[in-house]
PyMOL Python script that loads the backbone (N, CA, C, O; Angstrom):
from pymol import cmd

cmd.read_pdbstr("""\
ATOM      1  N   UNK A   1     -11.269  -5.774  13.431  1.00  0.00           N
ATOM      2  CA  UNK A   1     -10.280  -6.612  14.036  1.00  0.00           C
ATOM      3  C   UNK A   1      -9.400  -7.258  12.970  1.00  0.00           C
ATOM      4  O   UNK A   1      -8.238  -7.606  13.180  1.00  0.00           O
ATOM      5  N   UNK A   2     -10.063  -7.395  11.776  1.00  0.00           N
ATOM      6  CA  UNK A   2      -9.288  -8.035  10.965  1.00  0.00           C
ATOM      7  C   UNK A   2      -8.075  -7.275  10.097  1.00  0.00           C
ATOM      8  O   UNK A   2      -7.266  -7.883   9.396  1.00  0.00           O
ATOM      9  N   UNK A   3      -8.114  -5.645  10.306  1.00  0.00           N
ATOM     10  CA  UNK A   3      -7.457  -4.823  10.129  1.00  0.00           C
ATOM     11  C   UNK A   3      -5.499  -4.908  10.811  1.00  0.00           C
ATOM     12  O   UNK A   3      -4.332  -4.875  10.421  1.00  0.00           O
ATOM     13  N   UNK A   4      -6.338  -5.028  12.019  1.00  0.00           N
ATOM     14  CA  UNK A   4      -4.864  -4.970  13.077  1.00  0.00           C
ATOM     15  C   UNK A   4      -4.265  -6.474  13.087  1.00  0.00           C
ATOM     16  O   UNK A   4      -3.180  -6.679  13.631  1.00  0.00           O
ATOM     17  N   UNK A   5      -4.875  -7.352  12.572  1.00  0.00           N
ATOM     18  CA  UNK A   5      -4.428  -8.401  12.313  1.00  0.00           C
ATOM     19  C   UNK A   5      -3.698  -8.199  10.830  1.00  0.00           C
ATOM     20  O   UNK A   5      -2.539  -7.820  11.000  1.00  0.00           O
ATOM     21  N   UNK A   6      -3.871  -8.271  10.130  1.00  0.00           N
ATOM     22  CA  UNK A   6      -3.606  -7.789   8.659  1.00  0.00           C
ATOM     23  C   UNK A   6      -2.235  -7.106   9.553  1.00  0.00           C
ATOM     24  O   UNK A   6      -1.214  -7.705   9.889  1.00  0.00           O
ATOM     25  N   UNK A   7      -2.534  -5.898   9.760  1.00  0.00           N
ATOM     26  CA  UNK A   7      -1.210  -4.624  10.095  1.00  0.00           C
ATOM     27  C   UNK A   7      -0.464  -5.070  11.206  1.00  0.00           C
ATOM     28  O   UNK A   7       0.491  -4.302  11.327  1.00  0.00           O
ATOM     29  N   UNK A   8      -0.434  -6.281  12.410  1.00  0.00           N
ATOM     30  CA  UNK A   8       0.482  -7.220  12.434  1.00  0.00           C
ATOM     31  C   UNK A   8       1.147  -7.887  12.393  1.00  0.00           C
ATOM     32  O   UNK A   8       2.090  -8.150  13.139  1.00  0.00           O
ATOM     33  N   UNK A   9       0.623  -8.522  11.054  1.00  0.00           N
ATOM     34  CA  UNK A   9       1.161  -9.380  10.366  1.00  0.00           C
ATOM     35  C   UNK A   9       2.357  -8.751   8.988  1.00  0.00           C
ATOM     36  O   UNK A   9       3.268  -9.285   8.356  1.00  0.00           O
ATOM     37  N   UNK A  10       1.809  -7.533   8.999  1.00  0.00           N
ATOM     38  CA  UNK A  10       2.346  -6.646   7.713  1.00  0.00           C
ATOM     39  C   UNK A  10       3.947  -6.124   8.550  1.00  0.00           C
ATOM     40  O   UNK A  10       4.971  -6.026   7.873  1.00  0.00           O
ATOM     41  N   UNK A  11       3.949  -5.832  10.044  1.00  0.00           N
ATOM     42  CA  UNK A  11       4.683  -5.251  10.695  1.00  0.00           C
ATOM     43  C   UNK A  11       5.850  -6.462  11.084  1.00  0.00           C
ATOM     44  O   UNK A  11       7.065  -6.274  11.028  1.00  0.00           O
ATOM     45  N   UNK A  12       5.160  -7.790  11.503  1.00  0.00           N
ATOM     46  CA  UNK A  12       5.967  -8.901  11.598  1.00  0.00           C
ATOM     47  C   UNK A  12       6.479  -9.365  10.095  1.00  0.00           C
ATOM     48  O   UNK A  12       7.179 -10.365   9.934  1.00  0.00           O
ATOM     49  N   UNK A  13       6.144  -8.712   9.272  1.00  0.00           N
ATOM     50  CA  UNK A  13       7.106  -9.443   8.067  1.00  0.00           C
ATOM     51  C   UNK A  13       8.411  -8.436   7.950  1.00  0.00           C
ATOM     52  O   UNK A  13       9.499  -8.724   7.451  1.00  0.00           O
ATOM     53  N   UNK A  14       8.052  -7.300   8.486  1.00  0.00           N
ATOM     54  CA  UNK A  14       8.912  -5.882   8.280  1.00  0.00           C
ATOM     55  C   UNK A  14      10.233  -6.348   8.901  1.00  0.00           C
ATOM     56  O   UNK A  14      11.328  -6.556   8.379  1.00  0.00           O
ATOM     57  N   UNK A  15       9.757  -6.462  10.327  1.00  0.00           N
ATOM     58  CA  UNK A  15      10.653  -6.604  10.827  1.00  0.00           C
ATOM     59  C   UNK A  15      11.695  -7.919  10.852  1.00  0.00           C
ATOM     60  O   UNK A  15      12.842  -7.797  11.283  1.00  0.00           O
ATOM     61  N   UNK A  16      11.037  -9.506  10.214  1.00  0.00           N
ATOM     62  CA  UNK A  16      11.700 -10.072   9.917  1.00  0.00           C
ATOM     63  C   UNK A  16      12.338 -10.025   8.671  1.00  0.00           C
ATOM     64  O   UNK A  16      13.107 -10.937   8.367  1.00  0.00           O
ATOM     65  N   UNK A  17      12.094  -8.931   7.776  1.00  0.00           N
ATOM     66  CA  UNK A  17      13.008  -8.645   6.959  1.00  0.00           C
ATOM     67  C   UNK A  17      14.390  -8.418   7.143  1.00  0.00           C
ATOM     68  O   UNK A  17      15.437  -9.023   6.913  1.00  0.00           O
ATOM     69  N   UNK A  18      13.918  -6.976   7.800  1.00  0.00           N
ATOM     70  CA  UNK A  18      14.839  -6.423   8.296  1.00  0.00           C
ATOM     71  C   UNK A  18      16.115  -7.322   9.156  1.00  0.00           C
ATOM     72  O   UNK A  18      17.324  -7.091   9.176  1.00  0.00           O
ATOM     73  N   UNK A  19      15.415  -8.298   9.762  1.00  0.00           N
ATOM     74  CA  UNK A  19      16.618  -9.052  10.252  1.00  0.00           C
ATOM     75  C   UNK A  19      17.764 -10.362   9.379  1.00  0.00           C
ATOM     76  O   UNK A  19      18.900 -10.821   9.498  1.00  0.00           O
ATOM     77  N   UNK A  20      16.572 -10.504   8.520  1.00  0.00           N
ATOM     78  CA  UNK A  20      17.309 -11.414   7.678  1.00  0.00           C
ATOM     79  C   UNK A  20      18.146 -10.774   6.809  1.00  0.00           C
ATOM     80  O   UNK A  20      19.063 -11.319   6.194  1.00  0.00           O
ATOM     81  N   UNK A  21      17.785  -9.412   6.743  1.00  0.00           N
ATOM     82  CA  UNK A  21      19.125  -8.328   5.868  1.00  0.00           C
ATOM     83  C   UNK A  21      20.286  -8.081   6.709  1.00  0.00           C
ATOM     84  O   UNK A  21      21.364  -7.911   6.139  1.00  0.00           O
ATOM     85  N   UNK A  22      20.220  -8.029   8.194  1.00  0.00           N
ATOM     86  CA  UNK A  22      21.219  -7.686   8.924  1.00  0.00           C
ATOM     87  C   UNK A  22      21.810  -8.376   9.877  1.00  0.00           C
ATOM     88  O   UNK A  22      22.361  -7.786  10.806  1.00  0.00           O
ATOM     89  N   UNK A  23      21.781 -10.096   9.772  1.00  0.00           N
ATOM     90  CA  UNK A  23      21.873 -11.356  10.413  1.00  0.00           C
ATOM     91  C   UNK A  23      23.465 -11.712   9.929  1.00  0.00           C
ATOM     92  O   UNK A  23      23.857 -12.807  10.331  1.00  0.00           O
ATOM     93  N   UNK A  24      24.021 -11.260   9.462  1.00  0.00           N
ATOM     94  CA  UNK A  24      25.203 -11.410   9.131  1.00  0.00           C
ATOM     95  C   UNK A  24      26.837 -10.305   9.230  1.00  0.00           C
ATOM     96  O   UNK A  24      28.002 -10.370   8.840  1.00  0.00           O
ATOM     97  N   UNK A  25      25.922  -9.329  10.037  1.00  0.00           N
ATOM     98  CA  UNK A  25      26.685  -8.263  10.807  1.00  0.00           C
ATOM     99  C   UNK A  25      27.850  -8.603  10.992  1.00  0.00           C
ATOM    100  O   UNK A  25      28.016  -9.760  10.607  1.00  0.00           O
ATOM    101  N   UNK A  26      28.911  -8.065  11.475  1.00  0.00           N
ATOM    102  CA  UNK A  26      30.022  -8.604  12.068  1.00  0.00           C
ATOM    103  C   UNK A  26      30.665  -7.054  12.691  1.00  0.00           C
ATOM    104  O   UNK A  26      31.140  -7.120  13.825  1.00  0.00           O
ATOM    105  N   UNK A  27      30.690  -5.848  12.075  1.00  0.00           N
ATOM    106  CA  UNK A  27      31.093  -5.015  12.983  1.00  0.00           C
ATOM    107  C   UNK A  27      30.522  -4.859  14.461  1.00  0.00           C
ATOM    108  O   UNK A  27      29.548  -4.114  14.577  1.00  0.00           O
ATOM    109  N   UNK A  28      30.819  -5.229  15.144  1.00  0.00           N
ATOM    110  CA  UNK A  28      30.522  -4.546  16.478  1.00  0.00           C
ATOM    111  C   UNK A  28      29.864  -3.043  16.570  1.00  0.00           C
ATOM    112  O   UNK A  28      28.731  -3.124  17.044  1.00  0.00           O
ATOM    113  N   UNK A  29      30.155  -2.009  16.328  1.00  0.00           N
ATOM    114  CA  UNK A  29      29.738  -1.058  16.047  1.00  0.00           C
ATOM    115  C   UNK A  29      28.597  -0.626  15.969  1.00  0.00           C
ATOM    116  O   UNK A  29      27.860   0.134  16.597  1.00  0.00           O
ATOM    117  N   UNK A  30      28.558  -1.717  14.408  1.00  0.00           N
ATOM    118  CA  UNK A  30      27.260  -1.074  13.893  1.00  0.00           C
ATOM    119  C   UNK A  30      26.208  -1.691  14.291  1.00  0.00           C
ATOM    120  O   UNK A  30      25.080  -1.240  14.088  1.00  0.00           O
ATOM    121  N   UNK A  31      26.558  -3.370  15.225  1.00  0.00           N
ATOM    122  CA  UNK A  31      25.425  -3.726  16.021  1.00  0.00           C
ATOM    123  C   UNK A  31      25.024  -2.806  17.048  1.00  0.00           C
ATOM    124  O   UNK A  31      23.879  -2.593  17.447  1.00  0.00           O
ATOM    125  N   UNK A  32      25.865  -2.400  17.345  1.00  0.00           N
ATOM    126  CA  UNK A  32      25.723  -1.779  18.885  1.00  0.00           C
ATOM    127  C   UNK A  32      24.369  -0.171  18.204  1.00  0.00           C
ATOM    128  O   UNK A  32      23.433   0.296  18.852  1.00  0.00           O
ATOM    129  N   UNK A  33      24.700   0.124  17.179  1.00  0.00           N
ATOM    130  CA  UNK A  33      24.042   1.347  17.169  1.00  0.00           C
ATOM    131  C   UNK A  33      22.701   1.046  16.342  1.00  0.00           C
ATOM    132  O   UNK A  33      21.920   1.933  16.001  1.00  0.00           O
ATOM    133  N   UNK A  34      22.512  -0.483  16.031  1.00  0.00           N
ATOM    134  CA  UNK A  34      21.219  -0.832  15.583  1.00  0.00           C
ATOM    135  C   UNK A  34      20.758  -1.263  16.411  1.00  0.00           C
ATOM    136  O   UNK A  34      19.555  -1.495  16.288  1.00  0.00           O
ATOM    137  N   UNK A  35      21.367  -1.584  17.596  1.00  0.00           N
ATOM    138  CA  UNK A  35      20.485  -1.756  18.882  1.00  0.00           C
ATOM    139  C   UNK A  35      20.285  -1.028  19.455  1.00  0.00           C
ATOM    140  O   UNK A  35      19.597  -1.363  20.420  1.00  0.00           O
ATOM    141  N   UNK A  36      20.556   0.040  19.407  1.00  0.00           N
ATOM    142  CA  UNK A  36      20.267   1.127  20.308  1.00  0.00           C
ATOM    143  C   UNK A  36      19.454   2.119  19.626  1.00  0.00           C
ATOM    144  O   UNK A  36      18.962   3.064  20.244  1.00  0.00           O
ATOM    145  N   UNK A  37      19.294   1.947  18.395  1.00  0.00           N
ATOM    146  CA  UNK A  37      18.634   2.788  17.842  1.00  0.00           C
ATOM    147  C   UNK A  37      17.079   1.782  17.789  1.00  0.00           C
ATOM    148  O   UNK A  37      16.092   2.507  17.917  1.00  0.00           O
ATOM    149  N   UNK A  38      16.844   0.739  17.675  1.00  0.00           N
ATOM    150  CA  UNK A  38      15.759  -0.832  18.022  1.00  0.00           C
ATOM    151  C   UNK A  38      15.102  -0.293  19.248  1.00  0.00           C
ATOM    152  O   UNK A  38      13.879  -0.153  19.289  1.00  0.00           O
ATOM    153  N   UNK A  39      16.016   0.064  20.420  1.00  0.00           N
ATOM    154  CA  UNK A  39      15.406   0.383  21.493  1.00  0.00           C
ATOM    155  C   UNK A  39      14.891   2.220  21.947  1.00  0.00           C
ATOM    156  O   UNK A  39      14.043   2.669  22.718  1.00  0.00           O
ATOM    157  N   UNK A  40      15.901   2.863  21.018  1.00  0.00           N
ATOM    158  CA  UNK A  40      15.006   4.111  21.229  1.00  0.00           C
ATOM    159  C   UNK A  40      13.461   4.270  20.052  1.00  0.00           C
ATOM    160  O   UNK A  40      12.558   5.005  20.452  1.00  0.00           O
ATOM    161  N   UNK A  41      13.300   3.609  18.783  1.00  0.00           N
ATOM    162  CA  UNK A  41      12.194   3.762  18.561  1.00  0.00           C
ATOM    163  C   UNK A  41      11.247   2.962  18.997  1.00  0.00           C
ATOM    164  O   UNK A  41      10.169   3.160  18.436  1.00  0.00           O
ATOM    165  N   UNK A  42      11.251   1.997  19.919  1.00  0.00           N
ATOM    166  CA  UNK A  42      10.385   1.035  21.306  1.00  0.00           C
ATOM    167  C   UNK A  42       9.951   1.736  22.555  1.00  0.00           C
ATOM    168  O   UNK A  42       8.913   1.508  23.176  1.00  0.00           O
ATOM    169  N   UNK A  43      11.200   2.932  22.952  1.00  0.00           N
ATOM    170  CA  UNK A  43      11.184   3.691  23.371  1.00  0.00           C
ATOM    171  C   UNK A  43       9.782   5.059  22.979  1.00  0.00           C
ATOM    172  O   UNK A  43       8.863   5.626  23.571  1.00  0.00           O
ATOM    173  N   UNK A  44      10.356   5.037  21.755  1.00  0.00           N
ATOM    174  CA  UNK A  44       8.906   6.315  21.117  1.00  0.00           C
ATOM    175  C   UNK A  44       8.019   5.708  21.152  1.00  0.00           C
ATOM    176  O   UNK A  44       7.064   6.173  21.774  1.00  0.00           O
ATOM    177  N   UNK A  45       7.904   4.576  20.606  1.00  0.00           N
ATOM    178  CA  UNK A  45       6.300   3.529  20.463  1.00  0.00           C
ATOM    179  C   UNK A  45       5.836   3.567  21.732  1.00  0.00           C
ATOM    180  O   UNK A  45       4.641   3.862  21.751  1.00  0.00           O
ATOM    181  N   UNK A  46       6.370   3.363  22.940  1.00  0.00           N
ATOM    182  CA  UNK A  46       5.902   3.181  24.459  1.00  0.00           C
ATOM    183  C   UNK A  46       5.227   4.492  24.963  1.00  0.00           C
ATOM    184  O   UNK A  46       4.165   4.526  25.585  1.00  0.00           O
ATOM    185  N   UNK A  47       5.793   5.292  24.701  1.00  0.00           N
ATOM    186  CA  UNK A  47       5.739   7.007  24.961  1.00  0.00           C
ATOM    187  C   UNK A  47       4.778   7.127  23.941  1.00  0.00           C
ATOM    188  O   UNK A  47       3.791   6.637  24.489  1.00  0.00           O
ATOM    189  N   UNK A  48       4.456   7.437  22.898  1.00  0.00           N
ATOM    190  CA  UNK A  48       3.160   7.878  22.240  1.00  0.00           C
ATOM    191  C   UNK A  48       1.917   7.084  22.749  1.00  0.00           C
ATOM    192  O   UNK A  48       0.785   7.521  22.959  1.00  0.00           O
ATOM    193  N   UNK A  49       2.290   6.088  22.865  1.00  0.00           N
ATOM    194  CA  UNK A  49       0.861   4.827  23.033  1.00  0.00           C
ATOM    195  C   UNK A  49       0.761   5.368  24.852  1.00  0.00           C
ATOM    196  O   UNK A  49      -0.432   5.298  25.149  1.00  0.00           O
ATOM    197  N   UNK A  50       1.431   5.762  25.849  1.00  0.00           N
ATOM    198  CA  UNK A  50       0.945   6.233  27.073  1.00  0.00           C
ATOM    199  C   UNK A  50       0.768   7.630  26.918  1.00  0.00           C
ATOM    200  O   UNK A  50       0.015   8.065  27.789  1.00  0.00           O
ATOM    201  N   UNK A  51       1.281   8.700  25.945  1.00  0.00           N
ATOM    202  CA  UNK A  51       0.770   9.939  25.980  1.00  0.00           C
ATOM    203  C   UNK A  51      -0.740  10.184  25.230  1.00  0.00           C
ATOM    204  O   UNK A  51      -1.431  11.174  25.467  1.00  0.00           O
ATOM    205  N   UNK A  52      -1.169   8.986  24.179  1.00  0.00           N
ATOM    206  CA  UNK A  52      -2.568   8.867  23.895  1.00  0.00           C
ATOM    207  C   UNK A  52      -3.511   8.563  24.704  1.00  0.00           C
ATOM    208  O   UNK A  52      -4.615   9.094  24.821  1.00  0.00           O
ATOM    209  N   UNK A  53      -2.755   7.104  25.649  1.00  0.00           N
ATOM    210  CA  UNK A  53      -3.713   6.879  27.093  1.00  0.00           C
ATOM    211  C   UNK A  53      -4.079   7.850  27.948  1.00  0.00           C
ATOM    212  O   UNK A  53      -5.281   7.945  28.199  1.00  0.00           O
ATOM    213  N   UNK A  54      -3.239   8.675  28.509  1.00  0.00           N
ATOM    214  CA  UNK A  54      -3.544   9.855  28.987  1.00  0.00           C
ATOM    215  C   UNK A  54      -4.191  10.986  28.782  1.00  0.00           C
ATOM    216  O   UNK A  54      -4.905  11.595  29.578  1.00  0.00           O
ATOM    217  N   UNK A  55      -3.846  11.325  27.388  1.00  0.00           N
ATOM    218  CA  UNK A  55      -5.450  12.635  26.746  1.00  0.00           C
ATOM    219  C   UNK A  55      -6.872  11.596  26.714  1.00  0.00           C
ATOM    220  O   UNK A  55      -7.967  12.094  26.976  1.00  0.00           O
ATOM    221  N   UNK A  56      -6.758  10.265  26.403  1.00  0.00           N
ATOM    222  CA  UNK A  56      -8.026   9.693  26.600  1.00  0.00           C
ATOM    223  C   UNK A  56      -8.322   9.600  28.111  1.00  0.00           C
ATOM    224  O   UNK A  56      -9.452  10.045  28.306  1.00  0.00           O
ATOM    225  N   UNK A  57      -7.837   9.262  29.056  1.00  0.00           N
ATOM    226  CA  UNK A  57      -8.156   9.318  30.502  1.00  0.00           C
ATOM    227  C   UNK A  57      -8.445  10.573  30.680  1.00  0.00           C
ATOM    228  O   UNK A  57      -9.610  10.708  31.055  1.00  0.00           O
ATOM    229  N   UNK A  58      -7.883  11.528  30.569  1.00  0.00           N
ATOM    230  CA  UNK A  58      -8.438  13.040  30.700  1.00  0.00           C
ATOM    231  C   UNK A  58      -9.459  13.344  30.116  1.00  0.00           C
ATOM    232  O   UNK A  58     -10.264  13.882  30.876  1.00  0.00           O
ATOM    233  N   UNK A  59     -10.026  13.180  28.424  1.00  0.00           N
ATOM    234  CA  UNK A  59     -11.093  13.193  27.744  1.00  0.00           C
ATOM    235  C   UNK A  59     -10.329  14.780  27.097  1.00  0.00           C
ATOM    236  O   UNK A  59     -10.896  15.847  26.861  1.00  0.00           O
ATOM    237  N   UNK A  60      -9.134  14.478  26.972  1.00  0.00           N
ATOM    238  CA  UNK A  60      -9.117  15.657  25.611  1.00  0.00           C
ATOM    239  C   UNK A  60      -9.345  15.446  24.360  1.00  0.00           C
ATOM    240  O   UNK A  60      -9.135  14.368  23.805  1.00  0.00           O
ATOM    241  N   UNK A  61      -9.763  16.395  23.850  1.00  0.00           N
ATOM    242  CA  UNK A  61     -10.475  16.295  22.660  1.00  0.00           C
ATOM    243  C   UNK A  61      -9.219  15.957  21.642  1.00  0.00           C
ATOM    244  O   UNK A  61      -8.280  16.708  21.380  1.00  0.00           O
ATOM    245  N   UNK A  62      -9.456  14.620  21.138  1.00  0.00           N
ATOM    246  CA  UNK A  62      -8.809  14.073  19.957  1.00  0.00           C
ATOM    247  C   UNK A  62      -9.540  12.947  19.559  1.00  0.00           C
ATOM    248  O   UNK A  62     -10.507  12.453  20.139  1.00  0.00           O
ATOM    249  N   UNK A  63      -8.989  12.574  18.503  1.00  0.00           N
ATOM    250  CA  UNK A  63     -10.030  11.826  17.398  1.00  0.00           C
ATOM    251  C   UNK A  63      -9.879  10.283  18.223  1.00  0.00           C
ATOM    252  O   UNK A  63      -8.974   9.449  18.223  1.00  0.00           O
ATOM    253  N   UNK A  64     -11.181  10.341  18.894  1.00  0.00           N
ATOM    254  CA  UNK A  64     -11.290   9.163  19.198  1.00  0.00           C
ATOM    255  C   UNK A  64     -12.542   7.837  18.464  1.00  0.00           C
ATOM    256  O   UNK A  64     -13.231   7.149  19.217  1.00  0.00           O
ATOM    257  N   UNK A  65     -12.583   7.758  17.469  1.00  0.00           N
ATOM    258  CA  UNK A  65     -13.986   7.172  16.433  1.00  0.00           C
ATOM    259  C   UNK A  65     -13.051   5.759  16.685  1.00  0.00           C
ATOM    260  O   UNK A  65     -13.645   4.729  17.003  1.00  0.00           O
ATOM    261  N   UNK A  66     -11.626   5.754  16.536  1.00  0.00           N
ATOM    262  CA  UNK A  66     -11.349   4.150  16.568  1.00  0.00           C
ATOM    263  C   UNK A  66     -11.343   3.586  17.866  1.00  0.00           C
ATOM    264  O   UNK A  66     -11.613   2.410  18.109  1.00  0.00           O
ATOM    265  N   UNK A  67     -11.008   4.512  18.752  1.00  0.00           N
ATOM    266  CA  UNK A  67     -11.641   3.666  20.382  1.00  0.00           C
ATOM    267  C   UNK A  67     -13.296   3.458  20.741  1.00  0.00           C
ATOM    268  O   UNK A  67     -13.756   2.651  21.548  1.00  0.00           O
ATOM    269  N   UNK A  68     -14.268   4.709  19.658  1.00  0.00           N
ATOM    270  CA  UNK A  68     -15.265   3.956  19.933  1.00  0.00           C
ATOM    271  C   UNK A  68     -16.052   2.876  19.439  1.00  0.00           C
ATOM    272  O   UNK A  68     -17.100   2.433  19.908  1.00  0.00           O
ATOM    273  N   UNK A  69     -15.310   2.446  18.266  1.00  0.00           N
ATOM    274  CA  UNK A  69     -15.843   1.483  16.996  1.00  0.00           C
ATOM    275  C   UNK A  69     -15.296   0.671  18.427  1.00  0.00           C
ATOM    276  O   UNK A  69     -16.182   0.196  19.138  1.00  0.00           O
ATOM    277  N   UNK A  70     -14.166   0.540  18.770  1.00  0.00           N
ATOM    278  CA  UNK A  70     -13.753  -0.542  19.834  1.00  0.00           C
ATOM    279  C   UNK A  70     -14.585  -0.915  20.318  1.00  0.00           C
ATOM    280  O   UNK A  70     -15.071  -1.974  19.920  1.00  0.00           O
ATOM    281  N   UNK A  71     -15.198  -0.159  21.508  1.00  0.00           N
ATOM    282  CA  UNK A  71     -15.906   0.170  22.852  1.00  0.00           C
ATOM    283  C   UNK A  71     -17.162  -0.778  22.077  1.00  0.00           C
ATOM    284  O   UNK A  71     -17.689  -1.786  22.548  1.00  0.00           O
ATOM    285  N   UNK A  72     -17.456  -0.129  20.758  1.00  0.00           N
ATOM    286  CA  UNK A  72     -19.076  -0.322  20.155  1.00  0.00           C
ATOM    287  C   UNK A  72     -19.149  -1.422  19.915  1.00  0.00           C
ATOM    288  O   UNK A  72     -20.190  -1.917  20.349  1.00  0.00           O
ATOM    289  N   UNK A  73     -18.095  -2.531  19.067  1.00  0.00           N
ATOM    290  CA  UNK A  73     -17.476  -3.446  18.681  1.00  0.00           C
ATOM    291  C   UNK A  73     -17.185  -4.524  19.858  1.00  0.00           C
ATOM    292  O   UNK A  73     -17.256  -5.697  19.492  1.00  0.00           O
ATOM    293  N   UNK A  74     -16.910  -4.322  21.036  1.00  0.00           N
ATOM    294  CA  UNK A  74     -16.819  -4.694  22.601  1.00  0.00           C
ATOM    295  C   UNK A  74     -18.382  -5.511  22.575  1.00  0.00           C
ATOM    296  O   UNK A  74     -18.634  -6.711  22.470  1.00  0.00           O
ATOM    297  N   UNK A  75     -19.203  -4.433  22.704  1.00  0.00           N
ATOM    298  CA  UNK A  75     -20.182  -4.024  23.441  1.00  0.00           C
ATOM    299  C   UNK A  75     -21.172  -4.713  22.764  1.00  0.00           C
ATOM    300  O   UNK A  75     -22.198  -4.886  23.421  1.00  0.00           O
ATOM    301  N   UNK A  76     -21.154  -5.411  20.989  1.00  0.00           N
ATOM    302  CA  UNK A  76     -21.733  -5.857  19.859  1.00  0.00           C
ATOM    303  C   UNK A  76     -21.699  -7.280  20.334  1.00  0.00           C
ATOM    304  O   UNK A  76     -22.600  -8.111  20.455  1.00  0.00           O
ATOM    305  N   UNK A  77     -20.157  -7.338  20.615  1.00  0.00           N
ATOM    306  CA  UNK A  77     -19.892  -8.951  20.709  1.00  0.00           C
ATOM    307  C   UNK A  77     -20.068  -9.515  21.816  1.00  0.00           C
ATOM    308  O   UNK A  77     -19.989 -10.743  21.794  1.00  0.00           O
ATOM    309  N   UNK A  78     -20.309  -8.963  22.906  1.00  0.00           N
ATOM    310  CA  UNK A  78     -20.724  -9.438  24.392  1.00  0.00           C
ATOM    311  C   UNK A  78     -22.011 -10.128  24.194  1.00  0.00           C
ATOM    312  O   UNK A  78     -22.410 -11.090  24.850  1.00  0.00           O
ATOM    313  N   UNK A  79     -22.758  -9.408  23.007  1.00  0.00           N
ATOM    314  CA  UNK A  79     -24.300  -9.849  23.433  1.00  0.00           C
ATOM    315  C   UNK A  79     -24.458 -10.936  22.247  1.00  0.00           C
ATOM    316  O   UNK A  79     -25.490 -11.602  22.331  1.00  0.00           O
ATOM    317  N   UNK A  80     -23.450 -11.283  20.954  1.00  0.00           N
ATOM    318  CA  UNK A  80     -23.508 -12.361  20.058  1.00  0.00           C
ATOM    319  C   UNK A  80     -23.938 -11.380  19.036  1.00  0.00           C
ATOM    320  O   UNK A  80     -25.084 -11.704  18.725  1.00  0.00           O
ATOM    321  N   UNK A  81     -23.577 -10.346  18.371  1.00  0.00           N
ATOM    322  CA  UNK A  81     -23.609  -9.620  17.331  1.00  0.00           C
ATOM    323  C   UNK A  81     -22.478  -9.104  16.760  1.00  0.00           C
ATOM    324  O   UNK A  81     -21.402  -9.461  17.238  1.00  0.00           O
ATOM    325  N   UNK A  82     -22.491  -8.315  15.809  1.00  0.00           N
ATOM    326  CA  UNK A  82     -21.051  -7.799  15.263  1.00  0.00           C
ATOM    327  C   UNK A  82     -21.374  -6.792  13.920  1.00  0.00           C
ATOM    328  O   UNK A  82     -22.126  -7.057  12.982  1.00  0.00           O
ATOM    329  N   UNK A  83     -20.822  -5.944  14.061  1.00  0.00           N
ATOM    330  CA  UNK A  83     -20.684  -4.692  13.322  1.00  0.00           C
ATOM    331  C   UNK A  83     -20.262  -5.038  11.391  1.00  0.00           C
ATOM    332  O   UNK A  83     -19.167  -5.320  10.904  1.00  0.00           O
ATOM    333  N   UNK A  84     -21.230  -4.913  10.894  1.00  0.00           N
ATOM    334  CA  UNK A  84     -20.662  -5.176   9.238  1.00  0.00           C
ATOM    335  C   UNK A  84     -19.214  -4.770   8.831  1.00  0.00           C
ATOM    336  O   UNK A  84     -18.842  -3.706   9.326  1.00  0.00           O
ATOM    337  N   UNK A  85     -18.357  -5.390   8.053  1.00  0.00           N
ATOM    338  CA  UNK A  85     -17.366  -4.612   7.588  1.00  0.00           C
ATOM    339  C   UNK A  85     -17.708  -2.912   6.650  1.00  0.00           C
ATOM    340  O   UNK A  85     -18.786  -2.694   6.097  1.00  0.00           O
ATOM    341  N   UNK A  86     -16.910  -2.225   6.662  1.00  0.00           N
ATOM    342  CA  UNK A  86     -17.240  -0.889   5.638  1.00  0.00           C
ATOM    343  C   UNK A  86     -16.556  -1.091   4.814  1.00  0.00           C
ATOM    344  O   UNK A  86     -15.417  -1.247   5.255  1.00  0.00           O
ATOM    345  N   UNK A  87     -16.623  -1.206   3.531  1.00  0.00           N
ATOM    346  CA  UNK A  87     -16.211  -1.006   2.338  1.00  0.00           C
ATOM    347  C   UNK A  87     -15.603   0.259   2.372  1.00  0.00           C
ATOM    348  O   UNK A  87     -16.100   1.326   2.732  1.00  0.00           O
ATOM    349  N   UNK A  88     -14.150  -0.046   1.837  1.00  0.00           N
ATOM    350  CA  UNK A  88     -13.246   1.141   1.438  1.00  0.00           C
ATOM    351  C   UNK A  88     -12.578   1.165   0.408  1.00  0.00           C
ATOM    352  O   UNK A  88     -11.347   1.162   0.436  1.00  0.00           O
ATOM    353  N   UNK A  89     -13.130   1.188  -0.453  1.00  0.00           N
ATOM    354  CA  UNK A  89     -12.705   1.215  -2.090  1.00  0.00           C
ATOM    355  C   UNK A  89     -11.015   1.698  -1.962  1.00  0.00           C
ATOM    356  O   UNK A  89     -10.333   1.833  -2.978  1.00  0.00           O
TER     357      UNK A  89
END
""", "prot")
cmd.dss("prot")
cmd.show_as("cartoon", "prot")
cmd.util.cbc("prot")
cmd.orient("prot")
């Protein structure tokens, strides 16, 4: 958990970068096509994350070890336990 927190936080600095580089726009234009380009890769993010839901609802075979560390990780902490971190050099 402390991973996706970390890579949240890594993603929220990204993107407030990114805005504090481009907060001073003034073509019209080129707002218009950084917004539209904002919303078609939100667009892909939405669409991959429901085409993964779906091979998992079906049970096609793809690498699912991080939904079951989830599930396992779920299932640890319900009862007042919790899974060691792994060392990854």
């Amino acid at each position: 958990m402390k991973f996706n927190t970390f890579q949240t936080a890594k993603i929220y600095r990204l993107v407030l970068k990114a805005f504090h580089n481009n907060r001073n726009l003034s073509d019209s234009v080129a707002i218009e096509q950084k917004i539209k380009l904002a919303r078609d890769y939100t667009f892909l993010l939405n669409s991959v994350h429901h085409h993964k839901e779906l091979l998992f609802s079906y049970n096609i075979a793809v690498d699912r070890s991080n939904e079951v560390k989830r599930t396992h990780g779920k299932s640890a902490s319900s009862v007042g336990l919790q899974f060691p971190e792994v060392y990854q050099p």
